[in-house]
N, C-alpha and C positions, 0 to 999 in steps of 0.2 A: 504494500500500500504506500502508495505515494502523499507525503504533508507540504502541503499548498495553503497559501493565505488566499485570502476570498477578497478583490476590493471592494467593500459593503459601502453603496452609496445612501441606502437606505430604503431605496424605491422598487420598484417592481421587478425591473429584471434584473439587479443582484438577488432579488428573491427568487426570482427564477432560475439563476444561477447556481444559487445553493442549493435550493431542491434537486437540480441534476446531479452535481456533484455529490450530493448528500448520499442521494442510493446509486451511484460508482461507486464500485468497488475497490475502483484502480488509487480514489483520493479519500484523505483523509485531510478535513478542513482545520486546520492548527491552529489558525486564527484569523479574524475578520479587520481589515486597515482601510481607515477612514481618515480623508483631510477635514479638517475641520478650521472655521472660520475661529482663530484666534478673540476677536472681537464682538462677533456677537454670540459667542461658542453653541455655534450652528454648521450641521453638514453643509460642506461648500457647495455642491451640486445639489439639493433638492430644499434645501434651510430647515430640515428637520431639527430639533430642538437634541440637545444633545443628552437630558435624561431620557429622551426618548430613544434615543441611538444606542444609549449606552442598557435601557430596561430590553430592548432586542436583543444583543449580544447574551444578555443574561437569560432571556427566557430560549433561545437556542442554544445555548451553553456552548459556548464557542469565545475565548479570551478576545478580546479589542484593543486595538493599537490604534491610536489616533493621531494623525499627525496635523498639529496645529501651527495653522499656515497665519501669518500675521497680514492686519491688514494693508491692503493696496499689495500684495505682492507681485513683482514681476515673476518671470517663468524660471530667471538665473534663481530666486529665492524658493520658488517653488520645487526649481528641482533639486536644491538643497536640502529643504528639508524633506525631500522622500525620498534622497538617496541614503540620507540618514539613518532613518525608518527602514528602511531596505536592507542595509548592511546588518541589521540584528537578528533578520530572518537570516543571512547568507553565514553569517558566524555559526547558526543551529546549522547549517546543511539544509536549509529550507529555501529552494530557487527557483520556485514555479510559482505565479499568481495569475489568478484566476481573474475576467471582469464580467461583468454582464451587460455592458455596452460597447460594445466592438461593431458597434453595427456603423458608426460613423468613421470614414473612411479615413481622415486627420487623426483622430482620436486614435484608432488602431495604429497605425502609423507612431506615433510619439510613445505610446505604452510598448511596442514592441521592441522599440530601439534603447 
């Protein structure tokens, strides 16, 4: 079995996401990585409230890693702070992540590089 992080935006198709990989056999989800907005500590992509981000992780029982993006961030800071966040999976032997919006063509693009 393979330990993959899940990037959990909060919305629909990382929950789709997880449900696949959940009954795969091949992954085991190690834990769920969220940017979050430093300043109004809210998921950057959907502005989910983050006791609410954080009551999900807990009722899937799946540990969370957040990575708190400050505000106004350019992308040089952005990608700093989730190379950051990145390297703590890569120290466990943990080098696969998973997303549930791959469906934009940019998007795929930048997470895959």
């Amino acid at each position: 079995m393979k330990d993959i992080v899940l990037n959990w935006s909060s919305g629909k198709d990382a929950s789709f996401a997880y449900y696949l990989l959940k009954n795969d056999s091949k992954y085991n989800i190690s834990s769920l990585l969220t940017s979050v907005s430093a300043q109004y500590n809210r998921v950057s992509m959907h502005g989910t409230r983050i006791e609410i981000l954080e009551k999900q992780a807990d009722l899937i029982g799946i540990p969370l890693e957040k990575i708190m993006v400050p505000e106004n961030a350019d992308m040089e800071t952005y990608d700093k702070a989730m190379q950051k966040s990145l390297q703590k999976f890569i120290e466990k032997d943990i080098n696969t992540f998973a997303f549930g919006d791959i469906f934009l063509e940019d998007l795929r693009k930048y997470r895959e590089a």
